[in-house]
N, C-alpha and C positions, 0 to 999 in steps of 0.2 A: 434447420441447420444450426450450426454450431457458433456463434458470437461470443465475443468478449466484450465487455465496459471495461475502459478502465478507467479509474478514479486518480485527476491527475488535478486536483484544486487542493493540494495542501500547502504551507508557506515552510516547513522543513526549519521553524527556528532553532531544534537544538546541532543543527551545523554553519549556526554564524561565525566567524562573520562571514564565509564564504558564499551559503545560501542566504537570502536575501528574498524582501517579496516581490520582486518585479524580475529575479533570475533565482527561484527557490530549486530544493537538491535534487526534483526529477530530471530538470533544466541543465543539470550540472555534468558535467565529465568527471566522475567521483573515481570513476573506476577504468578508465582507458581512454579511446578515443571517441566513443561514440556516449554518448549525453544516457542518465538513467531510464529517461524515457523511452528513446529508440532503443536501446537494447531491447526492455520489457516486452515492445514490439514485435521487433525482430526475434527473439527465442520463440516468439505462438507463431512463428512461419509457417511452420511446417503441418502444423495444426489446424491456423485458423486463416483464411488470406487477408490481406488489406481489407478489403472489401466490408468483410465483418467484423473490420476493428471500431469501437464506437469508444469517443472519449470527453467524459463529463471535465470542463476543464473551466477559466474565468476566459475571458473576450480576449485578455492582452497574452493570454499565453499559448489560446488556442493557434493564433499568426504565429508565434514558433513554434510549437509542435508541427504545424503545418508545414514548414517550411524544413524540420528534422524529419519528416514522415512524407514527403509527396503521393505516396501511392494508396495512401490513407485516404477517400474521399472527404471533401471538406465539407457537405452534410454530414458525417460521422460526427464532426466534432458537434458537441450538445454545449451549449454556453450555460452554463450557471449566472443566474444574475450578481450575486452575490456567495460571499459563504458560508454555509449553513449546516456546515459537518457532512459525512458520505449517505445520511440517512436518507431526505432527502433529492442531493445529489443519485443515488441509486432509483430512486422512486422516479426519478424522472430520465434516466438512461434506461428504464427497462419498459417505460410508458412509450418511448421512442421507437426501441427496438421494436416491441410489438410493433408496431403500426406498421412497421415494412415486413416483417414475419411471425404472426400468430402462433406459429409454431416454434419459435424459438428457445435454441438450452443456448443460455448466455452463463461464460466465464468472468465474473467480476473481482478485478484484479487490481492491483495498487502501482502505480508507474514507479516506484523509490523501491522497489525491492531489490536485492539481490540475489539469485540464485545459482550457486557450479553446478550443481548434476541438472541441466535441463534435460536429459535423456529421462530420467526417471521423474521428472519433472510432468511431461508431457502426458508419460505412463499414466499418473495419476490424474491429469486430468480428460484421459478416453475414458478411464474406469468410473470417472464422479459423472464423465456424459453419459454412461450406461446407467447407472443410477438415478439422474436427474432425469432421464426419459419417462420413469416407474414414477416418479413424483415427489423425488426424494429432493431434496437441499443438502446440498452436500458441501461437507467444509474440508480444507484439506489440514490437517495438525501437524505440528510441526512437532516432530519426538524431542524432548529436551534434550538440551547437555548441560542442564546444571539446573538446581534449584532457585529460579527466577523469580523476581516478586514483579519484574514488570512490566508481566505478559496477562492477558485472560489467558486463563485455559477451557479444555472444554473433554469430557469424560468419554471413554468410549462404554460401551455393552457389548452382546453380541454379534456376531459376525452376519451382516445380511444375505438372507437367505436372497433365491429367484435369478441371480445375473446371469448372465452366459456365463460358462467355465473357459477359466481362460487361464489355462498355467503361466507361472509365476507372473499374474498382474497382482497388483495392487488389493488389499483386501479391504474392505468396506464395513463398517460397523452402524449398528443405530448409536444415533449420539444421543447420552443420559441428560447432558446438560452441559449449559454455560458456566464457568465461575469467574470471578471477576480476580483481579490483580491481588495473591495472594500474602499473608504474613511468609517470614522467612519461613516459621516453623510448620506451616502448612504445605508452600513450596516445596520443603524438602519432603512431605509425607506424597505428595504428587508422585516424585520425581521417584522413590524407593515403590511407588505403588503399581507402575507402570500403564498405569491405564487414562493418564492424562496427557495430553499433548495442547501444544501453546497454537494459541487460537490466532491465524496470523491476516483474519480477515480477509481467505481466499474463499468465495463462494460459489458455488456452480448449482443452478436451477431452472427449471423450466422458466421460461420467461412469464408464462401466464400464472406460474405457480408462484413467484417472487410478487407477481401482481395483485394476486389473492391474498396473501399475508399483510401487503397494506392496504388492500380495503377493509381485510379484519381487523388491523390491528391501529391502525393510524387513517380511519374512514376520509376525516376532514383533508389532510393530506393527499388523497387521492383522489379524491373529487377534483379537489383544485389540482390538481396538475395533469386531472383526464381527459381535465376540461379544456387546458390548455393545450395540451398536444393536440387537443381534437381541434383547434384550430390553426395546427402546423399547417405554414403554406399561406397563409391569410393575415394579414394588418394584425388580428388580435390577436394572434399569437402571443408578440410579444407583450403586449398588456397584460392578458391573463395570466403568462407565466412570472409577471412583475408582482402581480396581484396574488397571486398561490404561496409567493418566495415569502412577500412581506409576512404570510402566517406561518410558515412552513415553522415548524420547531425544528429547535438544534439540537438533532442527535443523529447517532454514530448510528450506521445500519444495524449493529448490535443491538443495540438498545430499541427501536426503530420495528423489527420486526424479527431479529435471528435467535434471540433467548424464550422469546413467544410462540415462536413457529413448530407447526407440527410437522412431522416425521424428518427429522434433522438426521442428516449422517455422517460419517467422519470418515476419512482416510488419513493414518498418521504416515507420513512422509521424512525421509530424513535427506533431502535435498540441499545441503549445506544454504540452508534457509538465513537471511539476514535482514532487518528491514532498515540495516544502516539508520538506525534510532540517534548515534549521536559520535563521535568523532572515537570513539574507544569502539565504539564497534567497528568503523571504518579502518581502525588499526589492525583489529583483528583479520579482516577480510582480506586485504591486503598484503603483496609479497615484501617479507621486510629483509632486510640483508642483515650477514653476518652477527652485528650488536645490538638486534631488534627494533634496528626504525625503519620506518618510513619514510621517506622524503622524493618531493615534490618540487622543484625549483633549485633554484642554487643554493647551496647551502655549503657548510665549512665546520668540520665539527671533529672534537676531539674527546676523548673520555663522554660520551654520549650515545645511551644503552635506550633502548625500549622507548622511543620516543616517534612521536608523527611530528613533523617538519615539512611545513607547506606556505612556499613563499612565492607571491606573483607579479614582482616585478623586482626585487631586489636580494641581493646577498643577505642570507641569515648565518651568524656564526656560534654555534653551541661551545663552552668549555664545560664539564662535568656535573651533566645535567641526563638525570634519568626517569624515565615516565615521567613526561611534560608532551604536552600537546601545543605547538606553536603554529599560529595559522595565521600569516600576514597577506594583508588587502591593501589596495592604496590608502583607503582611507580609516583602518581599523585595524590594530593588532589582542589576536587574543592568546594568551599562557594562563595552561591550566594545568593542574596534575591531574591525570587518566584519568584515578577515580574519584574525580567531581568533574569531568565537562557533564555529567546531568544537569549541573546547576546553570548552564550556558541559557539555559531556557528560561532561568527566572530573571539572569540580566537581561535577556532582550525585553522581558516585559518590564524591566525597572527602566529599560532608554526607552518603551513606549509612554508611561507613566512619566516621565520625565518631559514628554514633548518632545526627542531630541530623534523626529521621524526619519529623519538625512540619515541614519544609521541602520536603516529598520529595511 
């Protein structure tokens, strides 16, 4: 049957000071009324039920998603002891999944994403479950809209032969290869080449075949976390999987087993894909009125163009302020111009290095 993981243990620092690690940006109401989490949820409705929603998350965040999700059984949620990047996080949500289905093509998906075209969304992932059946690992790529430096990408080849014909789905490629986060000028040779699309860490594979590529590729890793699961249900559980985390290495599933793995495939997508990376993305996403802003809370503003304004408990008042990002907390205000809130992520690790964790 048809499962998803989703990987919901990131800390989202470059949307401080809003996200925060004990309420990070999947936990957030970014985009409406419903938190980035339960959305992510609810769009695999239709696809995948509660039942088979399974989510790698930390102890204290698993109690609210739980409590954003009730139809989610709370076996689903898989505790990370700590964290230790998606690589192992995945190693040990698709170690779980097996145990209750052998046969499992699991969708491993990211809770912080943003997606408008779910319809074509979906499309694409029937089309990666007819391929992940054959034994494929399939990525879904995101078609650029611009020469990116700070995405991986990932190449396609030819069109895969063998599926069922299925007029106008989704076409399916072997994928040539991984690349990692590119110079501008290579970026742009991407983007005029058309054969790359941005690697957006959606994977879809048999569960046993995602299982094989870390006992190939990451052996130690998978012992210990085989070994664990194989004591799900019993006192050691948690010891062993205490015991696996302490060696586990930190990497990304990328790195992990997806750049190593044989017969990769890709479907490029152009589902108005987002992974709300940092507060100028969220501008983008978002419906801005007539002068190009955004705003969030009260606010008062005059000669003020292209700007996000997001205030949570008190009056903001702008006079002739343009592309500025203002995001007030009770206890925190940040002002940025659009193109540097990248750097939001190097001051939270200057307030970490600092000691000044009450911010963090």
């Amino acid at each position: 049957m048809f499962h998803t993981l989703i990987m919901a243990g990131g800390s989202g620092t470059r949307l401080w000071p809003l996200s925060r690690k004990d309420m990070p940006k999947q936990a957030l109401r970014l985009l409406g009324e419903r938190t980035m989490f339960q959305v992510t949820v609810e769009r695999l409705g239709a696809l995948i039920p509660p039942e088979r929603v399974h989510v790698v998350t930390n102890a204290q965040m698993a109690a609210l998603f739980r409590d954003q999700t009730p139809a989610v059984p709370a076996e689903n949620f898989i505790i990370e002891p700590s964290a230790r990047d998606s690589g192992p996080a995945a190693a040990l949500g698709i170690a779980r999944i097996l145990r209750k289905d052998p046969d499992a093509i699991i969708a491993i998906l990211s809770a912080d994403h943003h997606i408008a075209d779910v319809e074509g969304f979906l499309a694409a992932l029937r089309r990666a479950q007819q391929a992940a059946t054959k034994g494929y690992i399939v990525t879904l790529g995101i078609t650029p809209t611009s020469p990116s430096t700070g995405f991986g990408y990932i190449e396609r080849g030819e069109a895969l032969a063998g599926l069922d014909p299925a007029p106008g789905a989704p076409v399916v490629y072997h994928a040539l290869g991984f690349a990692e986060k590119p110079s501008a000028a290579i970026a742009q040779a991407y983007l005029a080449g058309g054969r790359h699309a941005w690697n957006a860490g959606m994977f879809i594979l048999r569960g046993a075949v995602g299982w094989g590529e870390f006992v190939r590729q990451q052996p130690a890793l998978a012992t210990s976390i085989g070994a664990a699961v194989a004591a799900y249900g019993t006192p050691a559980y948690d010891v062993k999987l205490a015991e696996a985390w302490a060696a586990a290495p930190r990497k990304s599933i990328d790195f992990a087993i997806m750049e190593g793995a044989r017969n990769v495939a890709v479907i490029p997508v152009d589902i108005g894909w987002s992974d709300i990376g940092n507060w100028a993305a969220l501008l983008e996403v978002l419906s801005a009125d007539k002068n190009g802003n955004v705003v969030v809370g009260d606010h008062l503003g005059r000669d003020t163009e292209n700007s996000l304004v997001r205030s949570t408990n008190r009056l903001i008042v702008t006079i002739g302020v343009n592309n500025l990002v203002i995001v007030d907390t009770p206890d925190a205000l940040l002002i940025a111009p659009v193109d540097r809130v990248h750097e939001v992520r190097d001051m939270v690790e200057k307030l970490k290095a600092e000691g000044r964790t009450e911010y963090l």
